[in-house]
N, C-alpha and C positions, 0 to 999 in steps of 0.2 A: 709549129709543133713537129718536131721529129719523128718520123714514123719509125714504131719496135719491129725488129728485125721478126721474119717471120723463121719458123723448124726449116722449110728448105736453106732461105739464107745461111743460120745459123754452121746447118748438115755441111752446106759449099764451105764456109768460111773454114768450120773443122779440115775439112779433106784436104784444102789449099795447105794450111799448117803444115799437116802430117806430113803432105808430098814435098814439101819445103824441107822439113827437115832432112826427107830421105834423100835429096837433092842436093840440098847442098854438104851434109855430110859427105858426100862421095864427091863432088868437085869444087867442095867451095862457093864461096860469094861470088867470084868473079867468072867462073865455070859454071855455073847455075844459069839455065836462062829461064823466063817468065813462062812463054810456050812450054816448055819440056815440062814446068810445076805443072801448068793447069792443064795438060795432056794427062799426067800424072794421078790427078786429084780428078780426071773426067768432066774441069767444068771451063770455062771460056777463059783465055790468056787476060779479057777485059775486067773480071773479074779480082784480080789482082789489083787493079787501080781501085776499083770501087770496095770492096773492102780493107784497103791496107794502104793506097796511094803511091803504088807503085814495087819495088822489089826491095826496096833498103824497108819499108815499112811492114814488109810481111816477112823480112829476117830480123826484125825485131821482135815481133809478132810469133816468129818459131821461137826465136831463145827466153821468150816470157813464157810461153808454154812449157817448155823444156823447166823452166824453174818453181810452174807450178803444176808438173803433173802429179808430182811425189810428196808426200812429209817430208821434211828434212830434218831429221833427228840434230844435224848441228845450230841450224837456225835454234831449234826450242834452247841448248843451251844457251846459245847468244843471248835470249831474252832476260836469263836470270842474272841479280841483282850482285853487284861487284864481290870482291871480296875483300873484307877491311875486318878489323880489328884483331884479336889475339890468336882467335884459330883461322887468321886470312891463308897462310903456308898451307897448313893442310888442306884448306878447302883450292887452295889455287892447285893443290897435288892430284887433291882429287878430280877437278876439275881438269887436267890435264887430260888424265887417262880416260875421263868419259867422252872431251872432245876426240883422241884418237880414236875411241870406239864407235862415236856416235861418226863419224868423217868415212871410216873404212866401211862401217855397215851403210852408209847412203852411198860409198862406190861402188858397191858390191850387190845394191839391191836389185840392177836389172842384170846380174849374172843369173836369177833364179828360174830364167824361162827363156825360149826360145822368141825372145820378142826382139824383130827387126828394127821397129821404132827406136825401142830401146838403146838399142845397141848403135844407130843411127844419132839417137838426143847424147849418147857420151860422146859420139865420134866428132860430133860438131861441135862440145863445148870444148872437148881436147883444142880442135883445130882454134876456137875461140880465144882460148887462155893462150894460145903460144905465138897468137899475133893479132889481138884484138883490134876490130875494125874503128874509127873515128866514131862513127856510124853508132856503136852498138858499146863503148867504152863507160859511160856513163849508167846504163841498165848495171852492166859488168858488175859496177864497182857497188850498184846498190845493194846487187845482193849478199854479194862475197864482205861487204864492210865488215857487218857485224861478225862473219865467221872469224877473217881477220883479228879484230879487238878482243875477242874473246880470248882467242888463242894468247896474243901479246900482253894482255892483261895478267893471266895464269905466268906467262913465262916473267914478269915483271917484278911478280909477287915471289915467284923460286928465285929468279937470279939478278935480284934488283943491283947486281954490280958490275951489269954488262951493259954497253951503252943502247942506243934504238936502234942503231945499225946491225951490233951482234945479233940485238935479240929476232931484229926481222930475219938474220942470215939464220939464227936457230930455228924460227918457225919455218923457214922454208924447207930448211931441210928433214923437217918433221912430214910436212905434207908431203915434201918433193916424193919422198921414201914412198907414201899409200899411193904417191898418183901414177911411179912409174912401175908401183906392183899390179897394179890394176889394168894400166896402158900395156903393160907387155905380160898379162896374163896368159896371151897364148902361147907363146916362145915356152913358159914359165912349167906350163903343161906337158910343151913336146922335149922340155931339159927330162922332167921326171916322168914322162912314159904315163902320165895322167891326166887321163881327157877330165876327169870330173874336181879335180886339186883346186882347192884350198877344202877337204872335206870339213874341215872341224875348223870354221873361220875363228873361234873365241882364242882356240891356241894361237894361232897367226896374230891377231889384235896384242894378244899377250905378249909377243916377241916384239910387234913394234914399239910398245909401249916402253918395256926393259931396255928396248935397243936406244930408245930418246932420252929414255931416265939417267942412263948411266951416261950419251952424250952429253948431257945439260950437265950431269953433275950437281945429283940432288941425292947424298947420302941417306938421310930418314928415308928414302923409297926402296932400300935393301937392307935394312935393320941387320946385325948381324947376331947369327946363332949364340944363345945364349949355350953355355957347357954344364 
């Protein structure tokens, strides 16, 4: 019978994470060493074997935490049910716009506080997404699927006369747009002499939404003025 980990365990195995992320956000998988985490986290380098079985299982172990610290407003719409029948357009319209909103507001959710972790769980997924390890490809892909099908589904249903290749090269460029507003938020700050910018995030989600609408090329999305 397995013995239940006891509150100190538990306390270690937490702090091992955190210091992981903070770790290897700043040098990577292969710049990370095991000593430096558990110097980090204040608990024995052994420790890392014994909760995680080593260092590829406890950078697993960060980017599973990393995906479940927060709600993700885009997962809840993954979960809902296709769009088919006569108003599937509209709902795949609508459903557009609430994935852009619901994507930029979970990038933006640890802009709201001066939290290092934070700012440490983007830094690593960035590093993540832009050369995903052997290792850690397969968690990757668990989560992001459904974000994926959601998005491809919606763009399927507006422009079902674009092949799978267009529409992937369309959704990319939808996200690519929030990931590299977000990745170079700071630059974005010291262009407009605004340490606190993006005040009024609804207006920003608003621009990018128009700005995809009109790329995609979905006219009922700008009805025009009646006279």
């Amino acid at each position: 019978m397995n013995a239940q980990p006891t509150d100190a365990s538990l306390d270690t195995r937490q702090r091992l994470i955190e210091a992981a992320i903070l770790t290897f956000a700043e040098k990577g998988f292969d710049g990370a060493g095991i000593r430096e985490i558990a110097k980090r986290a204040q608990a024995n380098s052994a420790l890392v074997t014994y909760h995680f079985s080593g260092k590829e299982g406890l950078y697993l172990a960060a980017l599973q935490y990393i995906f479940n610290r927060k709600a993700c407003h885009v997962a809840e719409l993954a979960a809902a049910p296709r769009f088919e029948g006569p108003g599937a357009r509209e709902a795949a319209l609508q459903g557009l716009k609430k994935h852009i909103q619901a994507f930029m507001e979970d990038l933006m959710a640890c802009d709201r506080g001066p939290d290092p972790l934070d700012e440490a769980a983007m830094a690593l997924m960035a590093r993540e997404m832009q050369a995903p390890r052997p290792v850690s490809s397969a968690l990757l892909m668990e989560q992001i699927r459904p974000h994926v099908e959601h998005l491809m589904h919606c763009l399927e249903v507006l422009r079902p006369d674009l092949s799978r290749d267009q529409l992937l090269n369309m959704g990319l460029s939808i996200q690519g747009q929030l990931l590299y507003f977000r990745n170079s938020l700071g630059i974005s700050r010291l262009i407009r002499q605004n340490p606190r910018y993006p005040e009024d995030l609804p207006a920003l989600i608003q621009h990018f939404t128009e700005f995809s609408l009109r790329g995609l090329g979905v006219p009922e999305a700008f009805p025009e003025p009646r006279n």
